[in-house]
C-alpha positions, 0 to 999 in steps of 0.5 A, spaced: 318 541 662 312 540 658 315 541 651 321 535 653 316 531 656 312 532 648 318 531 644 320 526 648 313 522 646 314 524 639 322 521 639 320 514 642 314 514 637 317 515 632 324 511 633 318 505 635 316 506 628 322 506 626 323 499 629 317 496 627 318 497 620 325 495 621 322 489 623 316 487 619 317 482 615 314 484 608 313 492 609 307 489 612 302 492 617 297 485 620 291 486 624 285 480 626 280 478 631 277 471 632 271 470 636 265 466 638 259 464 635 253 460 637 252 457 630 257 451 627 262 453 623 258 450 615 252 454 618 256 460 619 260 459 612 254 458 608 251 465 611 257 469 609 257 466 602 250 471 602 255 477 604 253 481 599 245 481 602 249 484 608 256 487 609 254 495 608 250 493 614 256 491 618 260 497 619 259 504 617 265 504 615 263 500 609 261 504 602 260 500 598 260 492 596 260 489 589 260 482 586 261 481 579 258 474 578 252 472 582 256 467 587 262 468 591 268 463 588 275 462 586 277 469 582 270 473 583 272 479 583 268 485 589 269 493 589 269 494 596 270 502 598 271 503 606 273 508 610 277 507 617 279 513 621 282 518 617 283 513 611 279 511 605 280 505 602 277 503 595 279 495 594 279 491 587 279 484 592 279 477 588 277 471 591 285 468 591 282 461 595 275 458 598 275 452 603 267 450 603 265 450 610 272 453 612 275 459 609 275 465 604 281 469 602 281 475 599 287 479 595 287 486 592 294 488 589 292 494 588 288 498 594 287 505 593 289 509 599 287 515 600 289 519 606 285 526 610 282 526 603 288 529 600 295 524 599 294 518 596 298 511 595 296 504 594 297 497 597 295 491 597 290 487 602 290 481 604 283 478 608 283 472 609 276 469 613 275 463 617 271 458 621 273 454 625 269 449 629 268 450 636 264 443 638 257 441 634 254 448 634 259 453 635 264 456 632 271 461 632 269 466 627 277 468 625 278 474 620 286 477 618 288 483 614 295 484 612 296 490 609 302 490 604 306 497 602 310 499 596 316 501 601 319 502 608 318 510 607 309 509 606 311 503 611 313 507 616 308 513 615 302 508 616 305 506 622 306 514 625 300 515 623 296 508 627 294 505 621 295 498 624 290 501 631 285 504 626 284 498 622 284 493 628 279 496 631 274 495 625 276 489 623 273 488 631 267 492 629 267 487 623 267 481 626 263 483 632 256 485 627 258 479 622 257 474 629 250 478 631 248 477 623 250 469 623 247 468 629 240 471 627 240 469 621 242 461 624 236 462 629 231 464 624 233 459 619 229 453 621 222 458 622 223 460 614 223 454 612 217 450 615 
């Protein structure tokens, strides 16, 4: 009884695999969050532009951050290795597009996947950060991820094995520290300049 009960389990995960692989636009895995913060948008624009002082800090899933250049601009280039769940993830990101005061998107043609430390592939990442106003000082601080695969076979395993819970769940994590960052650094702001 039990083991129908599990294969039954499994066919229904894989046949919803099967059918959002059949759906997605793209062979396409997307994850975002959007939340508040007590900061207004342009404040928390020009904090993240210093994103290089603090992103290892935002999740331990964060390896490593390295911006060529000395300031984030159109087609900056940043290494930027994490880890999330059983998958580690080394991106060559480009800065694609860059909105002062509003939005920041990110492309890595060629991300390397790493999968239990033992099977590898590639993808390309799609990131895009926002911030929105939210009245005169707060904004919706937004960030999506779109992680494109090579095929419908990659597609499918990524989603058997919940790529899409695991990095929605950092992406969370991420946008949760990175609104605590803007806050403090917001609030002390004033105080370092006098």
């Amino acid at each position: 009884m039990l083991m129908h009960l599990v294969q039954a389990l499994l066919a229904g995960w894989v046949l919803y695999s099967l059918w959002r692989v059949v759906a997605a636009p793209r062979h396409a895995v997307q994850v975002g969050t959007a939340l508040g913060a007590a900061c207004p948008a342009e404040a928390a624009f020009q904090v993240y532009m210093g994103v290089r002082e603090f992103y290892l800090a935002l999740s331990p899933a964060h390896l490593k951050y390295e911006m060529r250049g000395e300031h984030l601009g159109p087609d900056t280039v940043i290494d930027v290795w994490e880890q999330a769940g059983f998958q580690r993830v080394q991106h060559q990101y480009r800065v694609a597009a860059l909105v002062p005061g509003r939005r920041m998107d990110l492309v890595s043609e060629q991300s390397q996947v790493r999968v239990l430390g033992l099977f590898r592939s590639t993808s390309r990442s799609e990131v895009s950060f926002r911030f929105d106003p939210d009245g005169p000082a707060a904004c919706r601080l937004g960030l999506s991820i779109c992680i494109v695969f090579p095929n419908a076979w990659r597609h499918l395993l990524a989603r058997l094995f919940f790529t899409q819970a695991i990095w929605q769940r950092h992406a969370e994590q991420e946008m949760q520290a990175l609104a605590r960052v803007i806050e403090q650094r917001y609030q002390t702001a004033p105080a370092t300049a006098a």
